[in-house]
C-alpha positions as CSV (number, residue, x, y, z in Angstrom):
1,X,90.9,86.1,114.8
2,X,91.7,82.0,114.6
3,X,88.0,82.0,112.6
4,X,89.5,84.3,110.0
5,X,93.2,82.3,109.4
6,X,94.4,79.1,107.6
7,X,97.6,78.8,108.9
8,X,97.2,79.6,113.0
9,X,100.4,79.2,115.6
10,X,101.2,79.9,119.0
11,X,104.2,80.9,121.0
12,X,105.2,80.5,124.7
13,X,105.0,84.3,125.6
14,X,106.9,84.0,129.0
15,X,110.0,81.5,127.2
16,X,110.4,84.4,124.3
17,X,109.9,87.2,126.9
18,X,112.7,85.6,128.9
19,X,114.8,85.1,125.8
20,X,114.9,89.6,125.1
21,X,117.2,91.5,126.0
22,X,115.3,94.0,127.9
23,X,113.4,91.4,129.9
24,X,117.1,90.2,131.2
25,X,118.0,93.5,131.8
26,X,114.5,93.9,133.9
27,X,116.1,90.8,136.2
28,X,119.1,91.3,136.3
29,X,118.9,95.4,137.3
30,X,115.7,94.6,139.3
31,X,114.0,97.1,137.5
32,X,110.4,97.7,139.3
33,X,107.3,97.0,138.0
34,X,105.6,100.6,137.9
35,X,108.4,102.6,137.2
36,X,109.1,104.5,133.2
37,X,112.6,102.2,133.1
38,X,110.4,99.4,133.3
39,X,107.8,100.6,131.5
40,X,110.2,101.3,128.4
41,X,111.7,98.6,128.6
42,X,108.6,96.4,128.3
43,X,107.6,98.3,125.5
44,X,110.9,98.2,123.7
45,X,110.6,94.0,124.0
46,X,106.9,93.6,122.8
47,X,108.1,95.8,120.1
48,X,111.2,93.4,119.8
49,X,108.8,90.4,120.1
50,X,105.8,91.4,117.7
51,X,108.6,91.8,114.7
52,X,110.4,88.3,115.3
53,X,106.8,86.8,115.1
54,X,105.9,88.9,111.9
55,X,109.3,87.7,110.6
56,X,108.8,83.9,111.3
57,X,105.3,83.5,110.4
58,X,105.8,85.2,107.2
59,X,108.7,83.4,106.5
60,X,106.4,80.0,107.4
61,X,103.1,81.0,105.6
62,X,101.2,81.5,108.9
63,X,98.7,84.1,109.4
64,X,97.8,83.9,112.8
65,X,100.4,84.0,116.1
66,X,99.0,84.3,119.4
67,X,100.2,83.2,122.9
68,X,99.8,79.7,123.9
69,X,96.4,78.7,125.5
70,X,94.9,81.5,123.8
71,X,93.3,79.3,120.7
72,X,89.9,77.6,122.2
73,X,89.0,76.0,118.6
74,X,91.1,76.0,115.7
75,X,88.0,74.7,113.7
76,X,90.2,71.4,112.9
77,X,93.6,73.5,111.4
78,X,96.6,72.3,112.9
79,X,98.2,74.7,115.1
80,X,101.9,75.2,115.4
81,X,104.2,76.6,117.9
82,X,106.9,78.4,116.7
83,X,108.4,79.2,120.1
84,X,111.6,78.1,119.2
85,X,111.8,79.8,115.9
86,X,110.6,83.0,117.2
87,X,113.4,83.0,120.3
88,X,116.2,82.3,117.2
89,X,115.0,85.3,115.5
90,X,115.3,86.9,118.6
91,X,119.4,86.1,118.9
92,X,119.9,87.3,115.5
């Protein structure tokens, strides 16, 4: 919760989806929605995804990552997006 956090950020969900390898993979196989290839494979990315964001808001001090849009009131914190650091982690 953004009430509970000092240190709140944000990512673009669909730009770091796009950037996994299993979402390529999704496109580039058309892999259909509904089926257990697809199914894993999500599952493998968000996994993918929810440790690059533990691993770049640790290493910034933030406390709170959540998709873009999804803060309503950041009770006056500043609120940053680490899209970008989240897809590099993400190549490494």
């Amino acid at each position: 919760s953004t009430a509970n956090c000092s240190q709140p950020s944000t990512i673009n969900y669909r730009k770091v989806q796009e950037a996994t390898p299993e979402w390529k993979t999704i496109k580039s196989d058309g892999v259909k929605k509904g089926s257990a290839r697809y199914a894993l494979l999500v599952s493998e990315m968000n996994s993918r995804i929810k440790t690059a964001c533990a691993t770049v808001a640790q290493a910034g001090s933030r406390d709170c990552v959540v998709r873009k849009g999804d803060i309503s009131n950041a009770g006056g914190l500043t609120v940053t997006d680490l899209t970008s650091d989240v897809i590099a982690e993400l190549g490494r």
